[in-house]
C-alpha positions as CSV (number, residue, x, y, z in Angstrom):
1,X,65.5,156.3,39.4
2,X,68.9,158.3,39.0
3,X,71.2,157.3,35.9
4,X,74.3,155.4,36.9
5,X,76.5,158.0,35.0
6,X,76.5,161.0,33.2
7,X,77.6,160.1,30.3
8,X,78.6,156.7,28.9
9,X,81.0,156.0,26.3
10,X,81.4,153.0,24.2
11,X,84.9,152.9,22.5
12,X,88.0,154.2,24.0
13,X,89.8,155.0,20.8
14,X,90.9,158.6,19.4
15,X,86.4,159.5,19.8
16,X,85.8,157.5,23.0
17,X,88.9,158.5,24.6
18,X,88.8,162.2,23.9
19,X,85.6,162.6,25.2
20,X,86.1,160.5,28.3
21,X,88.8,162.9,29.1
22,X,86.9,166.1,28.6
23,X,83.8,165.3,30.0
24,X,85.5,164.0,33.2
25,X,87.4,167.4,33.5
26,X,84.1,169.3,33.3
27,X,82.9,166.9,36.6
28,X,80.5,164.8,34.4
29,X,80.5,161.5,35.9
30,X,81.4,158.9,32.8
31,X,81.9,155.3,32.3
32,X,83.9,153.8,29.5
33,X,82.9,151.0,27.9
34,X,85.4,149.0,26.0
35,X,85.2,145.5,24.8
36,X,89.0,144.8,24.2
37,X,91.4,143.9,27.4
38,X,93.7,146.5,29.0
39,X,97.3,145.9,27.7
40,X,100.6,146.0,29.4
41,X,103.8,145.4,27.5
42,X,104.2,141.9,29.3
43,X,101.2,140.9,27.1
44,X,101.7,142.3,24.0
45,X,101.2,139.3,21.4
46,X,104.5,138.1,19.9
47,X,104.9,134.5,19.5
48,X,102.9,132.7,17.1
49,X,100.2,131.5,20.0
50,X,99.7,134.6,21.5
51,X,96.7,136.5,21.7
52,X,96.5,138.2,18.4
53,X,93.1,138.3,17.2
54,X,89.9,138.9,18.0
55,X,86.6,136.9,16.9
56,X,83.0,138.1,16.7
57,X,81.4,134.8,17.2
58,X,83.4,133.9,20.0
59,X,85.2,136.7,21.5
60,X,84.8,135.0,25.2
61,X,87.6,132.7,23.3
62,X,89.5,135.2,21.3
63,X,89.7,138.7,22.6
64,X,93.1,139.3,21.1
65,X,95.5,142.8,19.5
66,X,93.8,142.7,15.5
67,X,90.3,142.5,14.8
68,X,90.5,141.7,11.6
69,X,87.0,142.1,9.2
70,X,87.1,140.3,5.9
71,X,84.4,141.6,3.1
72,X,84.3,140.9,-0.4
73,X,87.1,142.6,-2.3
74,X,88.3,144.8,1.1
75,X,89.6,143.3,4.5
76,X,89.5,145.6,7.7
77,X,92.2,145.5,10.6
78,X,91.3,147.3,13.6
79,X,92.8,147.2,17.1
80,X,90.9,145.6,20.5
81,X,91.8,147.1,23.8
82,X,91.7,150.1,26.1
83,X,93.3,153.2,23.6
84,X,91.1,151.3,20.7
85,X,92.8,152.5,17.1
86,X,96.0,154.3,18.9
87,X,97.1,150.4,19.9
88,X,97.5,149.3,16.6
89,X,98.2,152.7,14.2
90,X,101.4,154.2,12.8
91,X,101.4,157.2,15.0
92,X,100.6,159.7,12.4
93,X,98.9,162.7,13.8
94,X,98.5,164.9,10.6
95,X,95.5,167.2,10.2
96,X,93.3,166.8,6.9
97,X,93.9,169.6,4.0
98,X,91.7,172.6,4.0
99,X,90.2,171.9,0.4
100,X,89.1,168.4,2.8
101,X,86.0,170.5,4.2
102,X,85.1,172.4,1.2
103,X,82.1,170.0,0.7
104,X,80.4,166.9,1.5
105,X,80.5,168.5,5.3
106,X,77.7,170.6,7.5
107,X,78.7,174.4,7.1
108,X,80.3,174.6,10.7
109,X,82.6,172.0,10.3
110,X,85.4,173.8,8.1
111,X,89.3,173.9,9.1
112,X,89.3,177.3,10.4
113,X,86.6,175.5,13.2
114,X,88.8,172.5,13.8
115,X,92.0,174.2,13.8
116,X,92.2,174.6,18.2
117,X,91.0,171.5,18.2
118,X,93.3,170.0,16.0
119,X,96.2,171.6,17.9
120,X,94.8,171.1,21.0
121,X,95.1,167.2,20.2
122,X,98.6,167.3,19.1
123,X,99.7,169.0,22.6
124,X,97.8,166.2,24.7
125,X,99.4,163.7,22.5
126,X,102.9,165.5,22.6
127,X,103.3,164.9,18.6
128,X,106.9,165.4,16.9
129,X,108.8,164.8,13.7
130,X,111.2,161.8,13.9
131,X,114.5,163.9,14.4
132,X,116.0,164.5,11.4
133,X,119.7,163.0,12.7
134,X,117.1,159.9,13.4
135,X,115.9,159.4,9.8
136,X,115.6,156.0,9.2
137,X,116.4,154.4,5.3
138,X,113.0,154.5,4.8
139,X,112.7,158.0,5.6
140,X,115.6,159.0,3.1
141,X,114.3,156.6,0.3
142,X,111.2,158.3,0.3
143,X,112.9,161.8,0.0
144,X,115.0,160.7,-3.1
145,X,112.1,159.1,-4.7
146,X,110.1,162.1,-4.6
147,X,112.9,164.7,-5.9
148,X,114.1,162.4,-8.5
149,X,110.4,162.7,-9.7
150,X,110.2,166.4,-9.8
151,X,108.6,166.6,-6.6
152,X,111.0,167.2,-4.2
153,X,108.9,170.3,-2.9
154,X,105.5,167.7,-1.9
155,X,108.0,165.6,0.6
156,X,107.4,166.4,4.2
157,X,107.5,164.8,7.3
158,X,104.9,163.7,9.2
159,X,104.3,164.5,13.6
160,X,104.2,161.5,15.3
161,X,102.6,160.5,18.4
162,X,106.1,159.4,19.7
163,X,108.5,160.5,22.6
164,X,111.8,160.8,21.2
165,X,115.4,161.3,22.3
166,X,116.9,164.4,20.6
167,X,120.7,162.7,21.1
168,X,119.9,159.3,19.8
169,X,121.2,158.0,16.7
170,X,121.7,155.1,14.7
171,X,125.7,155.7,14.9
172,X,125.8,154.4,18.2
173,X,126.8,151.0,19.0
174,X,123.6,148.4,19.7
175,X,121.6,151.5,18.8
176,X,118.2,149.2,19.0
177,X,118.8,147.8,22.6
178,X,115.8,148.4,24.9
179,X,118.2,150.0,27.4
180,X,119.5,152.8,25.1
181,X,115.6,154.1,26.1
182,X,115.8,157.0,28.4
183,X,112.8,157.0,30.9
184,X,110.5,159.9,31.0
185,X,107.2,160.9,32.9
186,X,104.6,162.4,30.7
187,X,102.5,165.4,31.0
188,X,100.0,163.0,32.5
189,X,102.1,161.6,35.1
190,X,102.0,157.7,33.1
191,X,105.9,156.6,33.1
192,X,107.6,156.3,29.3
193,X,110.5,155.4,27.6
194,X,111.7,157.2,24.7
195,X,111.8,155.7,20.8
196,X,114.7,153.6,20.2
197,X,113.4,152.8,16.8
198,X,112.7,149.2,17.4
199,X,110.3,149.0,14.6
200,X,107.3,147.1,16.0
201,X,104.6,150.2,16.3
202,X,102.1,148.5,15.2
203,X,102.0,145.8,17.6
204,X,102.9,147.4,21.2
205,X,106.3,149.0,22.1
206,X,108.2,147.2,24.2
207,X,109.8,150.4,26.0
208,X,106.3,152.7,25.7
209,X,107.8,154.7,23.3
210,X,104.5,155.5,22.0
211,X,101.7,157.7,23.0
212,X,99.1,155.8,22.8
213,X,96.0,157.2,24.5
214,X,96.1,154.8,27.2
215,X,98.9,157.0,28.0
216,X,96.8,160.6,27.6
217,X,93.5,161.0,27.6
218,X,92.2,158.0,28.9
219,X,94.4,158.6,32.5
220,X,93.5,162.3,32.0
221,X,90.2,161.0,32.5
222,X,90.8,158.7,35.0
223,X,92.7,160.9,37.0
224,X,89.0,162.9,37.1
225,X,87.1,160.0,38.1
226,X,85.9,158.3,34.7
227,X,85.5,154.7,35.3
228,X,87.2,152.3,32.7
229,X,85.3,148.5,32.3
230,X,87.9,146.8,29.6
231,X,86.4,143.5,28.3
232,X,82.8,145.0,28.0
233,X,80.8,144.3,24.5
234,X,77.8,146.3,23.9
235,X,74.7,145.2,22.5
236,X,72.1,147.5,22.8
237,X,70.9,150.9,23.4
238,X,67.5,151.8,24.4
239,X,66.1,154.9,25.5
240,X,64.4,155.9,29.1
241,X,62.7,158.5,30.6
242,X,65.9,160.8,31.2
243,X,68.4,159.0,29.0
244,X,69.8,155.5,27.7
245,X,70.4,152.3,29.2
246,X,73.1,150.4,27.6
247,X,73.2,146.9,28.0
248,X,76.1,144.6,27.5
249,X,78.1,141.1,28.0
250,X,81.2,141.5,30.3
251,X,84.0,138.6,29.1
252,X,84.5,136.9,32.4
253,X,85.5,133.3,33.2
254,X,85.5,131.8,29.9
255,X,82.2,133.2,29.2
256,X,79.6,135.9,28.4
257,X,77.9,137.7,31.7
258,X,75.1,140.1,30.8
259,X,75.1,143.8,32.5
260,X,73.4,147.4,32.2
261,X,74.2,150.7,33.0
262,X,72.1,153.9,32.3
263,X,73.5,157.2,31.5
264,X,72.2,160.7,30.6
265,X,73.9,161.0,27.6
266,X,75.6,158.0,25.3
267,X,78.6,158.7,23.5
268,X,79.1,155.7,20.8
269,X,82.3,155.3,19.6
270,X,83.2,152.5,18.7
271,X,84.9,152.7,15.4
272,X,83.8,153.0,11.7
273,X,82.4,149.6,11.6
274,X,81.5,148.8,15.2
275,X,79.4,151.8,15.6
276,X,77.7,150.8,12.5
277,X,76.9,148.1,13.3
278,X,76.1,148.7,16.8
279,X,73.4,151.8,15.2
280,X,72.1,149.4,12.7
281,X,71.5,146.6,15.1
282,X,69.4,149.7,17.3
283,X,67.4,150.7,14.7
284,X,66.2,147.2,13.7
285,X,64.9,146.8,16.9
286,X,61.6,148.7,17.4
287,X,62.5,148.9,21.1
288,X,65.5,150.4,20.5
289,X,67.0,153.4,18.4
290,X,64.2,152.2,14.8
291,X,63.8,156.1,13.8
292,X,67.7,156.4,12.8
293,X,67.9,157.9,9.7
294,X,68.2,155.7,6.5
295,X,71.2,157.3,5.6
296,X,73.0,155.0,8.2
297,X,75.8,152.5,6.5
298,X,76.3,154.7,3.6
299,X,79.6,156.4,2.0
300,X,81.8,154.3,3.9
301,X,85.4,154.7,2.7
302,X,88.6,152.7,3.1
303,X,90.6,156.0,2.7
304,X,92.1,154.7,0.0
305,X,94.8,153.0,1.7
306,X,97.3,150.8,-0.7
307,X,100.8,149.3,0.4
308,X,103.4,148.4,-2.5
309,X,106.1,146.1,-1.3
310,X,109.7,146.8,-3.4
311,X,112.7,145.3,-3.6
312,X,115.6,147.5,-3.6
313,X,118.5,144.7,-4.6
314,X,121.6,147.4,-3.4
315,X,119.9,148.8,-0.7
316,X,120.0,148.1,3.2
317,X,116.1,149.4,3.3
318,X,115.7,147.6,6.7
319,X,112.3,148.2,6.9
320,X,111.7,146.3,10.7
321,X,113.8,149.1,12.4
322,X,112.4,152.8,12.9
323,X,108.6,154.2,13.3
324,X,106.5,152.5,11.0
325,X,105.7,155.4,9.2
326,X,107.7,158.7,9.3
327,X,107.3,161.2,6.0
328,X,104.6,161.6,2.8
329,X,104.8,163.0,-0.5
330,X,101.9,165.5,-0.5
331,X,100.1,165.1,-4.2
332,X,96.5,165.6,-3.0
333,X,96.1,168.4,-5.2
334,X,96.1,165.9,-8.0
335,X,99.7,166.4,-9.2
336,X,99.9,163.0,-10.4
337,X,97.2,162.0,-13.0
338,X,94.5,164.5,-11.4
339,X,93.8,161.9,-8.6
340,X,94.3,163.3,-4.9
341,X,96.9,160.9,-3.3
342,X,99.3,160.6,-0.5
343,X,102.7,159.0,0.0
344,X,104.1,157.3,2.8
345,X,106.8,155.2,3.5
346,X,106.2,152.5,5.7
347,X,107.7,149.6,7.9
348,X,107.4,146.5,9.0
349,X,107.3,144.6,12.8
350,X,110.3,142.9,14.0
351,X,108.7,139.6,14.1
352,X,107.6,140.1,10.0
353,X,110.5,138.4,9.0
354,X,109.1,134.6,10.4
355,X,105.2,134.9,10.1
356,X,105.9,136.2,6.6
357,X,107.7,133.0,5.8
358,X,105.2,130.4,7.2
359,X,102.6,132.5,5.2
360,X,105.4,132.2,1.8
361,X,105.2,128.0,2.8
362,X,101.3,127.7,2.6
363,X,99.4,126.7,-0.4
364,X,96.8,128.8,-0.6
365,X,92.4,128.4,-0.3
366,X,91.1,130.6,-2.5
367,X,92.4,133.0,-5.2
368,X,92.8,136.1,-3.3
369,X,94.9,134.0,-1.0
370,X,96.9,132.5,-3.7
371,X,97.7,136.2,-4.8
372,X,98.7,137.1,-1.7
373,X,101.5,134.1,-1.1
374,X,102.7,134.6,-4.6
375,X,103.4,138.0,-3.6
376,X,105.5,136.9,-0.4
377,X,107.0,134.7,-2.5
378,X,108.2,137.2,-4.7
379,X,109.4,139.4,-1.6
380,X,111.5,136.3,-0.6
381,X,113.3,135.4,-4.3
382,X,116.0,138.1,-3.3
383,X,116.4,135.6,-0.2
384,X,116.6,139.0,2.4
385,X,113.5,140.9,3.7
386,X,116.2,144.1,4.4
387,X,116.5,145.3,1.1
388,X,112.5,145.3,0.9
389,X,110.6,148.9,0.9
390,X,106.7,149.0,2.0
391,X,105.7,152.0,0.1
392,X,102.3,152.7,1.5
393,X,99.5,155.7,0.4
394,X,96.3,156.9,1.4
395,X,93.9,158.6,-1.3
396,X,90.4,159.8,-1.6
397,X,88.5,156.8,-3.0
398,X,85.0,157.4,-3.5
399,X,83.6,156.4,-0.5
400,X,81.1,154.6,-1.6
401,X,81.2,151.9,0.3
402,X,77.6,150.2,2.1
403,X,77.3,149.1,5.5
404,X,74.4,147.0,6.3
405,X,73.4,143.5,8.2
406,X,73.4,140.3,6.6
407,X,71.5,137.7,8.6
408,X,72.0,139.5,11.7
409,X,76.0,140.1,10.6
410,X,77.9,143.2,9.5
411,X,78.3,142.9,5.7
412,X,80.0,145.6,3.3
413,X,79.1,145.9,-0.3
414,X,82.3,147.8,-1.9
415,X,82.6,148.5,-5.2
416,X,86.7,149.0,-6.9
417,X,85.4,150.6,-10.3
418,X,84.6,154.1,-9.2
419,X,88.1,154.1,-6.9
420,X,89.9,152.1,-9.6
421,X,91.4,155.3,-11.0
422,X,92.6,156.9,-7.5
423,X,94.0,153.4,-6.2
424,X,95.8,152.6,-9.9
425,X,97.5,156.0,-9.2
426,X,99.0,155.2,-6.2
427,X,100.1,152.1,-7.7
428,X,101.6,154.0,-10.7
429,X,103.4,156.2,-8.3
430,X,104.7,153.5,-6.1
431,X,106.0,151.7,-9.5
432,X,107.9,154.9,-10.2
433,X,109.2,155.5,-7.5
434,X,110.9,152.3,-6.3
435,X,111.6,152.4,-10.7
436,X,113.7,155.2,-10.3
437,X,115.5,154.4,-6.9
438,X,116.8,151.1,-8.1
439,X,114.0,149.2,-6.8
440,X,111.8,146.2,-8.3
441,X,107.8,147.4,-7.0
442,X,105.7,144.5,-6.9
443,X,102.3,145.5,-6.8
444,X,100.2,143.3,-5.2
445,X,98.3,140.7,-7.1
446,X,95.5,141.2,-4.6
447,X,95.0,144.0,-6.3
448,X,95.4,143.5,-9.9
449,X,94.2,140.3,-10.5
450,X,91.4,140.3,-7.6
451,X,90.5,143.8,-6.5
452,X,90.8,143.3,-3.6
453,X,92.0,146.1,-0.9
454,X,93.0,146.0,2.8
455,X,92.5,149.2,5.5
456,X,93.6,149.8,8.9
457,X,91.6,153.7,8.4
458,X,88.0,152.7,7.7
459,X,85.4,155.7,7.6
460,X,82.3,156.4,7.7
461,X,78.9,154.9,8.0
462,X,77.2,157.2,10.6
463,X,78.6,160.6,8.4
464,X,77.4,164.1,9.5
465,X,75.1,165.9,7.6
466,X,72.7,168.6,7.9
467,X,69.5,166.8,8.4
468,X,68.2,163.0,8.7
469,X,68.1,163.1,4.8
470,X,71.8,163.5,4.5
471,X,73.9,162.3,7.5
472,X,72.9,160.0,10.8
473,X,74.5,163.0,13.0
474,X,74.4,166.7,12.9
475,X,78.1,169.0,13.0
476,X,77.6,168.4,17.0
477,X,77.7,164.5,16.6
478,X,74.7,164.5,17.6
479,X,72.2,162.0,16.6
480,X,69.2,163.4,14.7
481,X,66.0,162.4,16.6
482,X,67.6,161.4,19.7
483,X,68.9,164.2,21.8
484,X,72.1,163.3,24.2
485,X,72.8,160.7,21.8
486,X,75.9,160.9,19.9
487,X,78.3,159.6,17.4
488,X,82.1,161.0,18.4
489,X,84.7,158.8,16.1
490,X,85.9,157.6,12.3
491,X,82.0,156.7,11.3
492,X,80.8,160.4,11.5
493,X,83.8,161.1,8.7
494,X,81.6,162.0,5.8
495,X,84.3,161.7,2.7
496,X,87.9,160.1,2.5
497,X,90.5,162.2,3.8
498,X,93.2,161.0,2.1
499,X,95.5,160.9,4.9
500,X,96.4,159.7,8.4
501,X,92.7,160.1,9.8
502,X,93.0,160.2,13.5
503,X,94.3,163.5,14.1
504,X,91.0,164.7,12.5
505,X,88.8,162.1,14.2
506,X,90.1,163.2,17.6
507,X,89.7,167.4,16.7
508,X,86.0,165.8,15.9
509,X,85.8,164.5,19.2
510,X,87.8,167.6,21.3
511,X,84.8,169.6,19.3
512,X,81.8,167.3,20.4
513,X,83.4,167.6,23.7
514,X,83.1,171.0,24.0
515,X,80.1,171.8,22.7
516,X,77.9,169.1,25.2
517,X,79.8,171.0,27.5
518,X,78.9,174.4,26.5
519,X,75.4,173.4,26.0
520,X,74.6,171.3,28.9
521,X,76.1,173.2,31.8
């Protein structure tokens, strides 16, 4: 019997979507399987009983915006939906530093290799500074921080997946009013609006500001005939004569309806923990993938993220208005107390202001809980959330982070101690820098009295390497012992990065792309 496809790809985020696209251009027929819903602004969650979270055990109940994956010690937020990570991230499209790829990677994979990839996916994504007439407080509180430091020279800003409006400005009168967005159509034909810096990135943009890849790639593959099935979970992957058949439960009607589909090649990419878990649920099933290598769940890293909230008694920070995150101080040279980190500012949604407040009025069910609420707490004592500054970071922890199944369930054993001193850097640096801008940092609690971390940029888990010994995949994302099977996303990241990670997943993806292309035709 004849495949149903030519390739199938599980995940539509900055892996899944890339290589929808490219595949589709090069006439391979290709079906995308994604388990979140297709959004539209009309349903993008904002009241308190919207649809804002996803759950594993019953997602026919709750296929909502977060997926959110609590571990001991580190909690994982992820989006659900057609455009996977691009939903839900701070439009950041920075490539990693050369020194990234000087080891820990397969010898083709350096940044000389990536580098038409990487700017190949900052034209599809039409990536920009915010304008500099645009800068938001944020931006400019970041900026003083960092030269009244001594390291005025590190701050830069960061290219945005954002379409912007060269003659808007925060002068103007009702400068945040939806209607101040121009209207545009983008390269791919999908109708925009441009950034009016309503703050609320993270959780959909009410004028389609952003580019997310529902906006790019995904109708770039469309347009060449890629099939999209939103609301699809899959469970399995078995091999067959001349490929894969992947089978899966389509949420419909209030339930779970089992399907298949069979494809010459299988692209999984389904995130850093749900293609983990998807590979380690294969290869504990001797009728599925049981000869992946035993490397698979290892050196996952939480890319050192760490947010510091401040508050800055004399200053207007407004940290719900503007791109959530718009310029870093660059210290991943070690600059600050050896340790390679990366500073951001960073913002909060709109609707912060109330959920934060409910969460201030709770009690609390465990410590970590407790630690968080006193925090809030403490971010509401000045009785304004406007004069409070998010100062966020990545680093490069030590990714060693494991990734295995607990009674059938994803479980992650992650140790602080060997990223203690990265993570108390940041800290250090955050406390400085609010310090010395008038600010009060308050770092969080979770932290110090719990270690306990939180990461929207997990990686790893199915990392490259050069043979089954040392990585799940080879530099093609190809798994090893399975041919037309690959990995193409965050879990083939073999090492933190220490920044913004999606730039480099999708160069990853533009390069697996291009090379089943190459080799297949």
């Amino acid at each position: 019997m004849p495949n149903d496809f030519d390739a199938i790809v599980i995940g539509s985020g900055f892996g899944g979507a890339v290589c929808s696209a490219r595949l589709a251009e090069a006439g391979y027929r290709v079906l995308i399987l994604e388990r979140g819903r297709r959004w539209d602004v009309r349903d993008f969650p904002r009241r308190p009983d919207d649809a804002w979270t996803w759950d594993h055990d019953h997602p026919e109940q709750k296929h909502g915006w977060f997926d959110f994956r609590v571990f001991p010690n580190m909690t994982v937020v992820q989006g659900a939906g057609v455009g996977g990570g691009s939903l839900v991230y701070a439009n950041i499209s920075v490539p990693a530093k050369e020194d990234t790829f000087a080891n820990g990677w397969p010898a083709p994979i350096t940044f000389g290799e990536l580098q038409p990839h990487y700017e190949r996916v900052g034209r599809t994504m039409n990536v920009k500074a915010v304008p500099e007439q645009q800068w938001p407080a944020r931006t400019k509180l970041l900026k003083e921080a960092a030269e009244k430091l001594g390291y005025g020279d590190r701050f830069r800003r960061l290219e945005l997946a954002v379409t912007f409006d060269d003659t808007w400005t925060y002068d103007q009168a009702n400068p945040h009013d939806p209607a101040k967005s121009k209207t545009v159509v983008n390269a791919q034909g999908q109708t925009q609006g441009t950034c009016v810096h309503l703050g609320d990135c993270d959780i959909g943009c009410d004028v389609r500001a952003r580019n997310t890849l529902d906006l790019n790639y995904i109708p770039i593959a469309e347009q060449h005939g890629a099939v999209v099935k939103p609301l699809h979970i899959v469970r399995a992957i078995r091999p067959t004569s001349d490929g894969y058949e992947v089978s899966f439960h389509e949420i419909a009607n209030g339930g779970l309806v089992p399907g298949a589909a069979t494809g010459r090649i299988v692209i999984v990419a389904a995130g850093s923990l749900g293609s983990t878990e998807l590979m380690l649920k294969c290869r504990a099933d001797a009728s599925a993938l049981p000869n992946i290598s035993a490397t698979l769940g290892r050196r996952w890293s939480s890319n050192g993220d760490f947010l510091t909230p401040a508050i800055h008694f004399t200053r207007n920070v407004n940290p719900t208005r503007g791109p959530t995150i718009t310029g870093a101080v660059d210290l991943l040279d070690g600059a600050f107390r050896g340790q390679p980190i990366f500073i951001e500012d960073g913002g909060l949604p709109n609707i912060a202001d109330g959920e934060l407040r409910r969460l201030a009025g709770r009690d609390g069910v465990d410590d970590n809980e407790r630690a968080l609420i006193a925090t809030v707490r403490l971010l509401f004592s000045n009785g304004v959330l406007g004069n409070v500054m998010p100062w966020f970071a990545q680093s490069r922890d030590a990714a060693d982070g494991v990734l295995s199944l607990k009674d059938g369930r994803l479980f992650l054993k992650w140790d602080a101690r060997a990223s203690k001193a990265t993570i108390d850097a940041v800290a250090a640096m955050h406390q400085q820098m609010a310090l010395r801008t008038g600010g009060l940092p308050l770092t969080p609690l979770t932290w110090t009295a719990c270690s306990d971390l939180i990461t929207p940029h997990p990686l790893g888990g199915c990392n490259m390497g050069v043979t089954a010994d040392t990585g799940v995949v080879d530099h093609k994302g190809e798994v090893f012992g399975y041919r037309n099977l690959y990995v193409a996303d965050g879990a083939i990241v073999p090492k933190a990065l220490g920044l913004n990670p999606s730039r480099t997943i999708g160069a990853l993806a533009e390069r697996i792309a291009s090379l089943i292309v190459a080799e297949q035709r």
